[in-house]
C-alpha positions as CSV (number, residue, x, y, z in Angstrom):
1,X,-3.4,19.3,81.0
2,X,-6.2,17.3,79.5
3,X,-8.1,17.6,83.1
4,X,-8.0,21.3,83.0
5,X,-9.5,21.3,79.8
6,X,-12.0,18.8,81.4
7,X,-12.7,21.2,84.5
8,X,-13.6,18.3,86.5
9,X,-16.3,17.0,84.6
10,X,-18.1,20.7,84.3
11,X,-16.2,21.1,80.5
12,X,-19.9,20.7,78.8
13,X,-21.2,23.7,80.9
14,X,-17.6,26.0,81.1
15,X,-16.9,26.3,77.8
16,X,-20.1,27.0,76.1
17,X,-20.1,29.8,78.8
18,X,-16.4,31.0,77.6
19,X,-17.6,30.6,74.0
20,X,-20.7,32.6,74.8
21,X,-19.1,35.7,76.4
22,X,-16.3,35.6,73.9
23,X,-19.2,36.5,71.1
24,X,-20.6,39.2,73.7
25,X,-17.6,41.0,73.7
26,X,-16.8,40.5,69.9
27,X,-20.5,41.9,69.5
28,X,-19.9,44.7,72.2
29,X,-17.1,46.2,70.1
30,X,-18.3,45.7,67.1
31,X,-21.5,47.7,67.8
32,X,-19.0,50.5,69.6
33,X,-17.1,51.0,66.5
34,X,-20.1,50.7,64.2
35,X,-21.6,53.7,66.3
36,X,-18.1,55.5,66.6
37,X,-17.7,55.4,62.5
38,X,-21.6,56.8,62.1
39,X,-21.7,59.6,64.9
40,X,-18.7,60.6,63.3
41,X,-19.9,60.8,59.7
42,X,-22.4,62.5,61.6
43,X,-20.6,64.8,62.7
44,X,-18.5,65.5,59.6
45,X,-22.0,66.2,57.7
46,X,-23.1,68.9,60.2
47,X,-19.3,70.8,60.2
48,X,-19.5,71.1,56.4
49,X,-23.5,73.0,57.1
50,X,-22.1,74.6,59.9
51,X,-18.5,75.9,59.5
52,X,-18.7,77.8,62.7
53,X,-19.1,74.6,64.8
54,X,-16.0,72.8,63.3
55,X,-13.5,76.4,64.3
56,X,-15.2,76.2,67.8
57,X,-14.4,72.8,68.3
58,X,-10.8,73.0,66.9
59,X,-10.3,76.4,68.9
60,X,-10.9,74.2,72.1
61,X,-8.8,71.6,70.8
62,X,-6.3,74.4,70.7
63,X,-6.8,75.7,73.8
64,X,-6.6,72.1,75.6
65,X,-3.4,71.4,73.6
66,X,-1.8,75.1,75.0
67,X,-2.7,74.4,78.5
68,X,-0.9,70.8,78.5
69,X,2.0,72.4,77.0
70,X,1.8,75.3,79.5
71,X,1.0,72.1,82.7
72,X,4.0,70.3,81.2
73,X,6.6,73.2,81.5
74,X,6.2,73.7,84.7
């Protein structure tokens, strides 16, 4: 065990590298849910000016939701 953890003599060099892209993708979703959270508020904000908008989106919603029911019954 102790000479995988070594990686034959590369251990100064692998896991730095490990470490490193372990923080990228920590910081990669991080960032993707920060974004998610803000286009959403985002969003909300311009439904509540726009009512219209927020009925045209939930009438697709509907309409995708129907033709999975309908896709499904067959």
């Amino acid at each position: 065990m102790a000479t995988y953890f070594e990686m034959g003599g590369y251990a100064w060099f692998v896991w730095p590298a490990y470490a490193f892209s372990a923080a990228i993708m920590v910081g990669l979703v991080v960032t993707s849910l920060t974004a998610l959270r803000r286009d959403r508020k985002i969003l909300d904000a311009l439904e509540a000016a726009n009512p219209r908008r927020a009925m045209r989106r939930e009438a697709a919603a509907a309409a995708t939701a129907n033709s999975e029911e309908a896709t499904s019954d067959a």
